[in-house]
TIMILUM-664299 format. One record per residue (C-alpha): residue in one letter; x, y, z. Coordinates in steps of 0.2 Angstrom, whole numbers. Example, Ala and Ser with C-alpha at 12.3 -4.5 7.8 and 13.67 -1.06 7.14 Angstrom:
! residues 2
  type      X      Y      Z
     A     62    -22     39
     S     68     -5     36
! end
This chain:
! residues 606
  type      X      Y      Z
     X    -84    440    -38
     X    -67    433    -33
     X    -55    430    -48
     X    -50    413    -55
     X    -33    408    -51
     X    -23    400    -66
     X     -7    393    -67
     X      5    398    -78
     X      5    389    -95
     X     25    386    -92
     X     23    377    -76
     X      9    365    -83
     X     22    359    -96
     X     37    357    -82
     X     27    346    -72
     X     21    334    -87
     X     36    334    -95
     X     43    329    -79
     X     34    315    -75
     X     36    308    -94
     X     54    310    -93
     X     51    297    -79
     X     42    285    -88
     X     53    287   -102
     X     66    282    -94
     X     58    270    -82
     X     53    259    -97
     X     68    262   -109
     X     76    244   -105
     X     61    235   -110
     X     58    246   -124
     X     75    245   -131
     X     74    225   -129
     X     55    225   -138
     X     64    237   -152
     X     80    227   -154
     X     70    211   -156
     X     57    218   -168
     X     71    224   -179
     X     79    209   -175
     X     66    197   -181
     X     62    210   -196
     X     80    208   -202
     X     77    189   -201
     X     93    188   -190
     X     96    171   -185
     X    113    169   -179
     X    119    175   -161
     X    136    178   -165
     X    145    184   -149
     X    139    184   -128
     X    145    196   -117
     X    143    202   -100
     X    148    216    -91
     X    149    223    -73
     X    152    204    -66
     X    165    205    -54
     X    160    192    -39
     X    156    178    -53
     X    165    174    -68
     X    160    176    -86
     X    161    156    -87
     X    149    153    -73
     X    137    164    -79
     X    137    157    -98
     X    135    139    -91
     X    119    145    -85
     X    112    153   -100
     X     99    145   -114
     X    106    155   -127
     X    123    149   -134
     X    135    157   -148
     X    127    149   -166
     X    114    147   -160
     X     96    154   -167
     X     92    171   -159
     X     76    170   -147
     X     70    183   -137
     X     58    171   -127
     X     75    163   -122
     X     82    177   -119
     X     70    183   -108
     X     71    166    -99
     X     91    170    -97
     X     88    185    -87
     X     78    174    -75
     X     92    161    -75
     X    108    174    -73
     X     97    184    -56
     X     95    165    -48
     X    113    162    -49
     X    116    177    -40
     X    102    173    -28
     X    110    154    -25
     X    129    166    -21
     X    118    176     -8
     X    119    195    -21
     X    102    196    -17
     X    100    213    -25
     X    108    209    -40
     X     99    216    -55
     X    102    216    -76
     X    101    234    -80
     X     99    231    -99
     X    103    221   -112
     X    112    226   -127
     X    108    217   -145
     X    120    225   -157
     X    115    216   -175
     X    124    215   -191
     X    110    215   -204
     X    121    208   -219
     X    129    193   -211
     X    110    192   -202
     X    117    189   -185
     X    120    197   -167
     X    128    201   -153
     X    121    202   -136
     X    128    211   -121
     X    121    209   -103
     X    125    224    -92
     X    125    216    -74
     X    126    226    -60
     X    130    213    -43
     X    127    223    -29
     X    135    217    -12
     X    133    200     -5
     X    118    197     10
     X    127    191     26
     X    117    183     37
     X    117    190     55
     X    103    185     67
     X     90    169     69
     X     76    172     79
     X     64    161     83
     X     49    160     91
     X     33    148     96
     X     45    133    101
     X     39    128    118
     X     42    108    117
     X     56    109    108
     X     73    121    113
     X     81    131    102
     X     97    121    104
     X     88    105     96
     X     85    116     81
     X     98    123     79
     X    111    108     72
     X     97    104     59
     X    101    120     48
     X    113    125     39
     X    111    143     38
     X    121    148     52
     X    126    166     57
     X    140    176     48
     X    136    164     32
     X    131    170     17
     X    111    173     17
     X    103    161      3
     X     84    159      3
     X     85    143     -6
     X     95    136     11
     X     84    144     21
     X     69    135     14
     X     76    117     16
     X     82    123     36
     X     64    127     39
     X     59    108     31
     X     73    101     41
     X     64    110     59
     X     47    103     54
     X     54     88     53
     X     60     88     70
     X     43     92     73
     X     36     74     66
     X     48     64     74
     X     43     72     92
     X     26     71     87
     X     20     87     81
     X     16     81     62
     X      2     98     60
     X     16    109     66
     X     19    125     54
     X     35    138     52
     X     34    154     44
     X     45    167     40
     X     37    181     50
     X     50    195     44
     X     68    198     34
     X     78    212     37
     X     90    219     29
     X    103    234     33
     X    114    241     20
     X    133    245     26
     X    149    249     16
     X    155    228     12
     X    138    220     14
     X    119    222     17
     X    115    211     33
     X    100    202     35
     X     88    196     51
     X     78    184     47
     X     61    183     60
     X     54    165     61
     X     37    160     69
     X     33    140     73
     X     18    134     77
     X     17    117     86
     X      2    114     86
     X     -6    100    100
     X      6     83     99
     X     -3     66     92
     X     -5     52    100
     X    -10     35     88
     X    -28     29     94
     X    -33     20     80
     X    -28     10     66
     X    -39      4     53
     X    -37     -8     43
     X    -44    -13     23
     X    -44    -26     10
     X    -39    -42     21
     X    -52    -58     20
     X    -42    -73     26
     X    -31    -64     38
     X    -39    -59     57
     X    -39    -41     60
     X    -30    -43     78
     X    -15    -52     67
     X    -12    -38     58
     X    -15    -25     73
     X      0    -37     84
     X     12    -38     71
     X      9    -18     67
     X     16    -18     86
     X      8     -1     89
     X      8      4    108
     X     -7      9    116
     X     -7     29    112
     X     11     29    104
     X     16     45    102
     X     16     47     82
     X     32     51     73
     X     37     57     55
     X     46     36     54
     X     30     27     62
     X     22     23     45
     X     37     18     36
     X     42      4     49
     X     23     -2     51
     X     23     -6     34
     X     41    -15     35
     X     34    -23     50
     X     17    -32     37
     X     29    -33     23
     X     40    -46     33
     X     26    -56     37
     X     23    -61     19
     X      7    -64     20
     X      2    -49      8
     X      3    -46    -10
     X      5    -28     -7
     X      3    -17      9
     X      0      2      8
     X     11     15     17
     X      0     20     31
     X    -10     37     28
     X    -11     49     45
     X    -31     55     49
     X    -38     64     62
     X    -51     57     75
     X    -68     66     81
     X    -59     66     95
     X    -43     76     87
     X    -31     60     89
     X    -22     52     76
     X    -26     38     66
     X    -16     27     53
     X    -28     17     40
     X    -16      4     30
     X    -23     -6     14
     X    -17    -22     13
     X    -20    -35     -2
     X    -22    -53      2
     X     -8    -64     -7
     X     -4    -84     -7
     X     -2    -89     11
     X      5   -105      6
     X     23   -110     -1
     X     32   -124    -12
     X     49   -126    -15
     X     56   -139    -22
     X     71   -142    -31
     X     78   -155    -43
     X     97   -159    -47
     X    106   -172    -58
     X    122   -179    -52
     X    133   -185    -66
     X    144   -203    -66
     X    161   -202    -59
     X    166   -215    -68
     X    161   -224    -85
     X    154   -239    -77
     X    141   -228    -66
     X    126   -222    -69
     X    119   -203    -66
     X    105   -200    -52
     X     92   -187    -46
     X     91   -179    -31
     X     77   -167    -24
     X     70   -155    -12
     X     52   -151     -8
     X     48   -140      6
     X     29   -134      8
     X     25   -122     20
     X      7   -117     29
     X     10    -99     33
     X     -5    -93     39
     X    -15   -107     47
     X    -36   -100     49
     X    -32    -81     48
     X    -20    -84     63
     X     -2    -83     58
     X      2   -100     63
     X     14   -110     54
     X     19   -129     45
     X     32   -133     38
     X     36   -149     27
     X     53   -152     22
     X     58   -167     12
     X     77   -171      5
     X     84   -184     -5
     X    104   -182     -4
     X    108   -197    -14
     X    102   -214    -19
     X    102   -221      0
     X    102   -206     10
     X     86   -196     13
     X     80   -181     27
     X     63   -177     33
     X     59   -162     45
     X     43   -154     53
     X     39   -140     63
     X     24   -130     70
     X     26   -113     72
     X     17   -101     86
     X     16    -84     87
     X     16    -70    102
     X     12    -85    111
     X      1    -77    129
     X     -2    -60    118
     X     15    -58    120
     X     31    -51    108
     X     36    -73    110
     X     38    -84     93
     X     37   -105     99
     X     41   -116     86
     X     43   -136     90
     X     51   -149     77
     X     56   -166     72
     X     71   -170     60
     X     75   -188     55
     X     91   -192     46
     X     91   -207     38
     X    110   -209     30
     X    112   -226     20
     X    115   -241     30
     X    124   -234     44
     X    112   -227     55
     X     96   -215     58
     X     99   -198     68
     X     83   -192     77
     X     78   -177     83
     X     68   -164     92
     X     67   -149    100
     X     58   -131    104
     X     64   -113    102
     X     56    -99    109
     X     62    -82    102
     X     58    -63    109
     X     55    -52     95
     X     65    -36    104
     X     60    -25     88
     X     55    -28     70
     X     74    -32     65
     X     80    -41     81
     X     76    -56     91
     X     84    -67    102
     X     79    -84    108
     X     83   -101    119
     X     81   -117    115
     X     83   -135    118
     X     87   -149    109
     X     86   -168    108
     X     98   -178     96
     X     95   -197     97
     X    107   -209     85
     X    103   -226     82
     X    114   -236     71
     X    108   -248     57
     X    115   -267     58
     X    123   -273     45
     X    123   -291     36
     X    135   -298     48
     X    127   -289     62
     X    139   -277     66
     X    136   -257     68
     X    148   -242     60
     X    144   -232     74
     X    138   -234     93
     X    120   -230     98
     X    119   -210    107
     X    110   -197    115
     X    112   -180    116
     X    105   -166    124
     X    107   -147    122
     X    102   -130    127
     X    105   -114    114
     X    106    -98    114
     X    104    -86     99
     X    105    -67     92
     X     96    -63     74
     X     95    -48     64
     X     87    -44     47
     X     85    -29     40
     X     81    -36     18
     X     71    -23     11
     X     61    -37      4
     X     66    -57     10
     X     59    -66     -7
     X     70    -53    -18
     X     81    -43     -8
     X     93    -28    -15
     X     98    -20      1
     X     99    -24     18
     X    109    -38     32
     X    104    -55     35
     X    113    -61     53
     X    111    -75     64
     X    121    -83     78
     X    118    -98     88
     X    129   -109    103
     X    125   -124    108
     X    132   -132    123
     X    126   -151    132
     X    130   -167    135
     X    131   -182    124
     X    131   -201    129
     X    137   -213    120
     X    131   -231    122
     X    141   -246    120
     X    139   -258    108
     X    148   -273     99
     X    164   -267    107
     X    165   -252     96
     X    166   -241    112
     X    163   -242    130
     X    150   -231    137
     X    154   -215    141
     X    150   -195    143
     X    156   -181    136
     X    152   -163    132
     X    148   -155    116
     X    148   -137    110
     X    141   -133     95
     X    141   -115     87
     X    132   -108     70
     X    137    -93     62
     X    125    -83     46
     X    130    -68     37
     X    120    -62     21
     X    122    -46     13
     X    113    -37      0
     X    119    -21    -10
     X    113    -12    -23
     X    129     -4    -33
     X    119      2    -51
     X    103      2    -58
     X     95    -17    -57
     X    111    -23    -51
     X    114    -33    -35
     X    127    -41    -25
     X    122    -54    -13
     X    136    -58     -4
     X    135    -74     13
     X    148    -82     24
     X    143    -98     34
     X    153   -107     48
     X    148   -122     59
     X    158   -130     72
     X    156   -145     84
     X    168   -152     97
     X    165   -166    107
     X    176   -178    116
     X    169   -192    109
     X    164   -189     89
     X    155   -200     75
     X    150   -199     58
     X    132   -193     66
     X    140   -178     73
     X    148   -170     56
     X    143   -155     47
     X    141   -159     26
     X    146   -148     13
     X    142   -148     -5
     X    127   -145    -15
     X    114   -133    -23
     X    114   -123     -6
     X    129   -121      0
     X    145   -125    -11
     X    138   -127    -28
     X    148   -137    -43
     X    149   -153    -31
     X    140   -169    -24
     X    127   -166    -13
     X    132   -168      6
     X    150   -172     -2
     X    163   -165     11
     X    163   -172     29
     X    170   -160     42
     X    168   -154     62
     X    171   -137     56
     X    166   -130     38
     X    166   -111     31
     X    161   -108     15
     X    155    -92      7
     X    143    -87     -8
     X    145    -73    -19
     X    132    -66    -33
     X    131    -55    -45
     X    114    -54    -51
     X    106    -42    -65
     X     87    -40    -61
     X     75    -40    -77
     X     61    -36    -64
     X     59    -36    -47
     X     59    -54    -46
     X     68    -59    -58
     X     85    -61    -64
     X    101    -67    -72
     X    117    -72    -61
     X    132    -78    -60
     X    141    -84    -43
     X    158    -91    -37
     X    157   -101    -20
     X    173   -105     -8
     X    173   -118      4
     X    185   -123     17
     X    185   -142     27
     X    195   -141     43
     X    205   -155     45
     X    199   -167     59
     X    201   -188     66
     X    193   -198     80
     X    195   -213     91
     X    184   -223     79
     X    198   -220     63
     X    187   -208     55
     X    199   -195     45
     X    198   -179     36
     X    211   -170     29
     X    211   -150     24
     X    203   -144     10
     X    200   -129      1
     X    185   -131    -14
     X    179   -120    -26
     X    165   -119    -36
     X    155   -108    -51
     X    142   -106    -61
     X    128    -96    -69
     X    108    -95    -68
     X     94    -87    -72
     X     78    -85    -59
     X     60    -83    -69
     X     44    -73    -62
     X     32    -86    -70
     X     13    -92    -68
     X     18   -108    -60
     X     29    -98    -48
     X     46    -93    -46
     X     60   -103    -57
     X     77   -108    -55
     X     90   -117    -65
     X    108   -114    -61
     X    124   -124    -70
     X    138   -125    -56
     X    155   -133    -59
     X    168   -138    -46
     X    187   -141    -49
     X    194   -150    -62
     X    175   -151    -70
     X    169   -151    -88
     X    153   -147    -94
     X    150   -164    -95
     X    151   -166    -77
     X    142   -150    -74
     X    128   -151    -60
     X    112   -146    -67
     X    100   -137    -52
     X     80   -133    -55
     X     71   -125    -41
     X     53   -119    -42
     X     44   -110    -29
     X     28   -106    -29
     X     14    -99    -17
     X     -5   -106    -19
! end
């Protein structure tokens, strides 16, 4: 029989004592922390009376107590506490002491004053250095194009949180070339201790994934409006190569058209055939427009009388589904003068990026004569913001006769070709709070001027005409916006009438005076509001308006002489079931609110 070995009693108790020692001490800061808050909590301590931390060399004791929960006089909490720790390691972690670590916490109480101190023993370790990148998977796109996306860059500092929004910044490279299913992981992290620092190499693994190409777009919730409408103005290419920016300007591109109550931004799918497709929700809105205005002009004098002025302008925006246009303008200026305009709108005309618009103006101004005329723009929409166009234009005046049979002005004809450069980038054109409203236009042709009644021989001459919008929108605070425009017109002829002059004045361009007041060759005048939105549409502003009249004579004895205007006001716009509501109180130079002029304006859609 072979003898049982047994271990000596001794040796039993070594090892087990051994390995409780271990525990002991492996578990001493949390019990120390339990202990101190039970007889904490026991003693009904309530107070904290002192913080302190110690073994923080790298970051100051202020820094660190900005961070915390728990402040001096303030109720004692060990859940707080507990929270603190977490708080104190992730400032350490945001300063690159990735190792950083609380060795204990001290909670020293005073049970008769029923209050505490608490110590934090902080041990900081040495900073993480950041010393290699690799990457690898990126086949369509170099290393060199990542690279200036991140921030983390060799020999810095090594923060996890940085590295996280570099790899965010790389997948968004991805989306803008195409990739949108592409994935980056961290595949390893390194790090090598040395005397001064510990260095890190962090290992990155891209995967692409196959680049999308756009092969569909569906599209939800319109009635009225043809489907191919919305696929033109969408203005997809065929298999356009998707990109991270793609939705976003879609939906800029069906907001412009403003023939939707709401468009959704559109949401990326994948085909059976593994191709990209966009579905956008639109909702249908009011297709048509009317805007109309009403104004009182005060007397000048006590032996006058007050009168009315209006505007009405109805607008056909979306004629059968199509996106055609009409437009009806009619203005009354003063008692005896009166416009009327038309136009017929045409878009992508021969499936093609081309807007055509034709129109009629009449100008009926008192008893001195009528001013006709027509013409035809056609404009290529180079993207969703800029356009340019030609056009041509025929301007025919034809004076009224008086009681004795005379005329003010000769009978003429003018014709013209344009060029013009627009840009519009308004977030939203009904409401904008951001964005640049620009537009340039020259004019150059010939006038002939017929004689008549001896007022003028018949003659030639050429004209020049130039037109010049600015409108900008900013957004400085909260429901706050400055709308800001500067206007200039300018004609030059040799042979100049009444017929050929810009008129300034009114409730749309300088406000607090008569409309159609000034007379001038050359005008500028600019508009400046402040408005304070009470919803999106709505809002409360007040406005000062500059205008400058360039000083100017011709043959016929007309004269102008320089002047400078200025005019301001106040009004309110309303968001309202009969539409969208105006009324403005403007007041020029040397005005009372007696003279004040009083402007309505309502636009609604239906």
């Amino acid at each position: 029989m072979g003898k049982n070995k047994l271990k000596k009693p001794g040796q039993n108790l070594a090892a087990g004592t051994d390995l409780y020692l271990k525990t002991f001490f492996l578990l001493l800061p949390i019990f120390s922390l339990s202990f101190f808050s039970f007889i904490a909590n026991g003693q009904e301590i309530q107070a904290v009376r002192t913080i302190e931390f110690r073994g923080n060399n790298i970051i100051s004791t202020g820094r660190i107590a900005a961070v915390i929960s728990t402040r001096i006089n303030s109720r004692y909490s060990s859940s707080a506490l507990a929270d603190d720790q977490v708080r104190i390691l992730n400032l350490y972690k945001e300063n690159a002491f990735l190792h950083a670590q609380i060795d204990s916490i001290q909670l020293i109480q005073d049970i008769t004053a029923k209050e505490t101190d608490i110590i934090f023993n902080i041990t900081e370790g040495k900073q993480s250095i950041l010393r290699r990148i690799e990457i690898d998977g990126c086949r369509s796109i170099s290393q060199t194009e990542l690279y200036p996306a991140m921030q983390l860059s060799e020999g810095d500092p090594f923060i996890p949180s940085l590295l996280e929004q570099d790899i965010q910044s790389m997948l968004k490279i991805y989306e803008n070339k195409g990739h949108p299913l592409s994935k980056i992981k961290i595949k390893n992290i390194d790090f090598l201790d040395s005397a001064s620092e510990i260095s890190a190499v962090v290992q990155l693994s891209i995967d692409e994934g196959k680049p999308l190409y756009v092969s569909q777009l569906y599209i939800e919730g319109n009635k009225s409006t043809r489907e191919y409408v919305i696929m033109r103005e969408a203005r997809i290419s065929e298999n356009e190569l998707f990109s991270s920016d793609l939705p976003e300007r879609i939906k800029r591109r069906l907001d412009h058209l403003q023939l939707f109550s709401s468009v959704s931004l559109p949401e990326l799918y994948l085909t059976e055939t593994e191709q990209a497709g966009l579905l956008v929700r639109v909702a249908e809105g009011n297709h048509n427009n009317f805007d109309g205005m009403l104004g009182y002009v005060p007397p000048v004098s006590s032996g006058e009388k007050g009168y009315i002025t209006g505007l009405a302008n109805i607008s056909l925006r979306n004629l059968f589904g199509t996106g055609r246009k009409i437009s009806i303008r009619w203005y009354q200026e003063n008692r005896n003068t009166q416009e009327v305009e038309l136009h017929y709108f045409e878009p992508w005309v021969a499936s093609l990026p081309v807007n055509a618009q034709l129109g009629l103006f009449q100008r009926k101004q008192d008893t001195t004569y009528v001013r006709m005329q027509y013409d035809i723009t056609a404009r290529l929409m180079i993207t969703e913001e800029i356009s340019a166009g030609i056009s041509f234009l025929q301007n025919n005046v034809y004076p009224t006769e008086r009681y004795d049979k005379t005329r003010a002005i000769a009978e003429s004809k003018t014709s013209s070709w344009g060029i013009a450069l627009s840009y519009d980038s308004r977030d939203n054109p009904a409401a904008p709070s951001s964005g640049i409203l620009y537009s340039t236009e020259y004019h150059t042709g010939k006038k002939r001027t017929l004689g008549s009644d001896g007022i003028s021989d018949e003659s030639k001459s050429s004209t020049r005409r130039i037109l010049f919008d600015l409108s900008f929108y900013v957004s400085p605070f909260f429901r706050q916006v400055v709308a800001s425009e500067l206007h200039l017109r300018d004609f030059s002829s040799g042979n100049m009438n009444a017929s050929d002059l810009y008129r300034l004045g009114g409730a749309t361009t300088l406000r607090g005076y008569m409309e159609g007041q000034f007379l001038a060759s050359r005008l500028l005048w600019t508009n400046l509001e402040y408005r304070f939105l009470v919803t999106p549409l709505s809002f409360l502003y007040a406005f000062i308006d500059f205008g400058h009249i360039s000083p100017f004579s011709n043959e016929s004895g007309l004269q102008i002489s320089e002047q400078n205007k200025i005019g301001y006001g106040i009004g309110v716009r309303m968001d309202s079931a009969l539409g969208l509501i105006g009324v403005s109180i403007a007041l020029g130079e040397s005005d009372t609110f007696s003279t004040a002029k009083i402007h309505i304006r309502l636009m609604n859609e239906f």
